[in-house]
C-alpha positions as CSV (number, residue, x, y, z in Angstrom):
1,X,-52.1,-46.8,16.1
2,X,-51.2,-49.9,14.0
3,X,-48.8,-49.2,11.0
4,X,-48.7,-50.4,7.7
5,X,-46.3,-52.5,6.3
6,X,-43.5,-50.2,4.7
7,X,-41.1,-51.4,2.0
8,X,-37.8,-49.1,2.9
9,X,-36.4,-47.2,1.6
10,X,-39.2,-45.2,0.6
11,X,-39.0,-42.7,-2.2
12,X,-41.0,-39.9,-3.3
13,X,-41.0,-37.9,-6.8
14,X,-42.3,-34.8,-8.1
15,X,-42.7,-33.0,-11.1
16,X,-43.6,-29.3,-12.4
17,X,-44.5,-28.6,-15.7
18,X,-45.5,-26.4,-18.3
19,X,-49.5,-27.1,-17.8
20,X,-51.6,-29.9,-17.1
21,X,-52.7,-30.1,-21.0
22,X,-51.7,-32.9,-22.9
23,X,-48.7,-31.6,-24.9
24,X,-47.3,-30.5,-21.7
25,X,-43.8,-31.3,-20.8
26,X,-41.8,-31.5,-17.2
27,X,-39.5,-29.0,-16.4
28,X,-38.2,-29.8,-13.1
29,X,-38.0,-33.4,-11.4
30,X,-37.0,-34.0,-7.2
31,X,-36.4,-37.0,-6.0
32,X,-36.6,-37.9,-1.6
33,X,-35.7,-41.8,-0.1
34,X,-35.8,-41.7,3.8
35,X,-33.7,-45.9,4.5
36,X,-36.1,-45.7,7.5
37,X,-36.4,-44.3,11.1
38,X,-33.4,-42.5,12.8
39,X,-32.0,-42.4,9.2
40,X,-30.9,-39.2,7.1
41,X,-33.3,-39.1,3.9
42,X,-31.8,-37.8,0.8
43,X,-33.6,-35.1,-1.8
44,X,-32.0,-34.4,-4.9
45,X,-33.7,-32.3,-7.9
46,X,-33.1,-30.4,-11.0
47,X,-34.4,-28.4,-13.8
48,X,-34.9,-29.7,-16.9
49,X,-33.8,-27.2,-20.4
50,X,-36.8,-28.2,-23.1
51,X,-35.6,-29.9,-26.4
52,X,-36.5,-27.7,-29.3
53,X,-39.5,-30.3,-29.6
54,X,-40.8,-29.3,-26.8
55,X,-40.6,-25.5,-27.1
56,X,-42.3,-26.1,-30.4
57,X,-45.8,-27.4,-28.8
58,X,-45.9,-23.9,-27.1
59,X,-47.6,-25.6,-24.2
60,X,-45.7,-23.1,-21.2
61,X,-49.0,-21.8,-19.4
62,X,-48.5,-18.2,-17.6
63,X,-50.8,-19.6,-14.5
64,X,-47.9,-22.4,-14.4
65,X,-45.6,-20.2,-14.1
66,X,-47.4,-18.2,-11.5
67,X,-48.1,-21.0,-9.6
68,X,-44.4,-23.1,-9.5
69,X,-42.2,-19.5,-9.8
70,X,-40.0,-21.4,-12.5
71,X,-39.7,-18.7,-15.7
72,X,-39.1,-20.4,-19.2
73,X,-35.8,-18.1,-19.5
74,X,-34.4,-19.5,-16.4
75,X,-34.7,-23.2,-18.6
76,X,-31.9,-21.8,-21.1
77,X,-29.4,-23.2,-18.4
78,X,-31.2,-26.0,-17.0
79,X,-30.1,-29.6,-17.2
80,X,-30.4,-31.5,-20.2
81,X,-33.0,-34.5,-20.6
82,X,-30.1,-37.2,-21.1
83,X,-28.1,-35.4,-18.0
84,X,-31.5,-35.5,-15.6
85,X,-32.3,-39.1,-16.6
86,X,-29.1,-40.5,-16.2
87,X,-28.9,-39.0,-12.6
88,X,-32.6,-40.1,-11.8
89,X,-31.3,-43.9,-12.8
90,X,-28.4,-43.5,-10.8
91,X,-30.6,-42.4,-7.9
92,X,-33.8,-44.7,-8.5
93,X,-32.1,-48.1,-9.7
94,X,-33.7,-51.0,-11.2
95,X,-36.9,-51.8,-9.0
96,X,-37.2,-49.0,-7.0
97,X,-41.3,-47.9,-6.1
98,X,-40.9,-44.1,-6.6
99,X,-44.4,-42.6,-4.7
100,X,-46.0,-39.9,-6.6
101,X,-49.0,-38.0,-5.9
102,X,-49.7,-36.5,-9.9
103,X,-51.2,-39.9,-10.8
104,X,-51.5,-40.0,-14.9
105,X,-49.9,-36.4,-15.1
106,X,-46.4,-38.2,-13.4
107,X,-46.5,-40.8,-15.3
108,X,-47.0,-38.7,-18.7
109,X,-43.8,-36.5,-17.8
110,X,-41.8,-39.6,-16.7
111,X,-42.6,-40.7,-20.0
112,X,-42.1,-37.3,-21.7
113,X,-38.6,-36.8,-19.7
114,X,-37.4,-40.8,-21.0
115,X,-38.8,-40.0,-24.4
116,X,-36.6,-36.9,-24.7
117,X,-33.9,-38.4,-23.4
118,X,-34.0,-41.8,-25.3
119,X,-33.5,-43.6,-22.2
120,X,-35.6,-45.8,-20.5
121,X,-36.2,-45.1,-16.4
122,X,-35.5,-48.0,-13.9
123,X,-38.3,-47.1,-11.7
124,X,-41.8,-47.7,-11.2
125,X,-44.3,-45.1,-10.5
126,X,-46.8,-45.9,-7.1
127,X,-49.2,-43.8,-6.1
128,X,-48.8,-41.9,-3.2
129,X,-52.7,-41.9,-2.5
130,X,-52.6,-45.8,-2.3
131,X,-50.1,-45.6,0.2
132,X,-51.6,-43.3,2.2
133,X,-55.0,-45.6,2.1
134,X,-53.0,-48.4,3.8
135,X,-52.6,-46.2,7.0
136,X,-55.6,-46.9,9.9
137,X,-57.8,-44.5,10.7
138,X,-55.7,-42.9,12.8
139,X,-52.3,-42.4,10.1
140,X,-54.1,-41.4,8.0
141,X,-55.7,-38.3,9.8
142,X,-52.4,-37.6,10.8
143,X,-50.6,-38.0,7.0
144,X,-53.5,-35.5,6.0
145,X,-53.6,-33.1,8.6
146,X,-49.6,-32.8,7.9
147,X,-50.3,-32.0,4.6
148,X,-53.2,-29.1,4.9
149,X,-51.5,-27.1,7.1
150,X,-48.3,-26.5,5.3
151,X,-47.9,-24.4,2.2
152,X,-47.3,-26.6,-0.8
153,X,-44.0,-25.0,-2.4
154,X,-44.7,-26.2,-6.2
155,X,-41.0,-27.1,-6.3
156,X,-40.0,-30.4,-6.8
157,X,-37.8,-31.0,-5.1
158,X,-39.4,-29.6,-1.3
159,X,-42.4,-31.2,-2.1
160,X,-40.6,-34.3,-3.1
161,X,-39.2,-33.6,0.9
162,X,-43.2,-32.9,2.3
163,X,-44.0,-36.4,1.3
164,X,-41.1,-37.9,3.0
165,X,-42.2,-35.8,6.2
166,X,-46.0,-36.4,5.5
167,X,-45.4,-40.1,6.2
168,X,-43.2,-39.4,9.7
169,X,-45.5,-37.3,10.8
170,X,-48.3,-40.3,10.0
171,X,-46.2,-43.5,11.5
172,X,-45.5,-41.3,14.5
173,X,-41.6,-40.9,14.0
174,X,-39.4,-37.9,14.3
175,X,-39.1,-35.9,11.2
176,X,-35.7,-36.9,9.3
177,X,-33.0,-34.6,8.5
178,X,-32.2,-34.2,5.0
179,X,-29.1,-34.8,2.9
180,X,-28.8,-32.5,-0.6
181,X,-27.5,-34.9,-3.2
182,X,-27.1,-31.6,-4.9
183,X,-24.6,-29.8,-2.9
């Protein structure tokens, strides 16, 4: 199995939401970097409270709901826009690749999330499907077969984690342990 060329650290986001339509808005963000083989990887996530803005669209979507567990109510305490970006700059600095597999739907509540928060993020969005297409043949049968098996969790921040194991599994490495910035 040849390997691709990996730029470490690697990190991974996620994001739930209140729907795939176009008004909708993020409501949880995870974040996982794995420094490399025989390295801890660290996941971090939170939930983000709508603005008043948001709320306003009326964009939450029941079969959301049912599918990511996350109830609007539980938002009332959630972390505030300003709050989650801050923390995601402190986490993703200037330059960092974050991989994401939500294509144009990432990038809308990346922007959504900055938007809200009047600040700008520090990261750059990649797409996780690219990545995967610079595996061989053989990676990438085993990045996919990694991934069908295993129940996606529609949480941020695990599935934030699946990607980080996803690519272990694929270059053949043992699967890292994993630090919680959040604890």
């Amino acid at each position: 199995m040849s390997r691709p060329t990996i730029q470490w650290p690697i990190t991974t986001i996620d994001f739930e939401a209140t729907s795939l339509a176009s008004n909708s808005h993020p409501i949880e963000i995870g974040v996982a970097s794995w420094s490399g083989p025989g390295t801890t990887a660290t996941v971090w996530s939170r939930l983000i409270r709508p603005t008043t803005g948001w709320d306003a669209r009326n964009s939450w979507n029941p079969a959301s709901e049912a599918i990511h567990g996350i109830s609007r109510r539980s938002l009332d305490d959630a972390h505030d826009p300003v709050e989650v970006m801050t923390v995601l700059n402190e986490r993703c600095p200037m330059g960092v690749l974050a991989f994401c597999d939500g294509g144009r739907y990432d990038g809308h509540w990346l922007a959504e999330l900055a938007a809200a928060a009047g600040v700008e993020p520090m990261l750059h969005l990649g797409s996780w499907h690219r990545l995967a297409r610079s595996f061989d043949e053989e990676g990438a049968s085993r990045l996919s077969t990694h991934r069908a098996p295993h129940e996606i969790a529609h949480r941020a921040g695990p599935d934030a984690m699946d990607h980080i194991r996803a690519l272990a599994w694929a270059l053949g490495e043992p699967e890292p342990s994993f630090e919680d910035l959040d604890a």
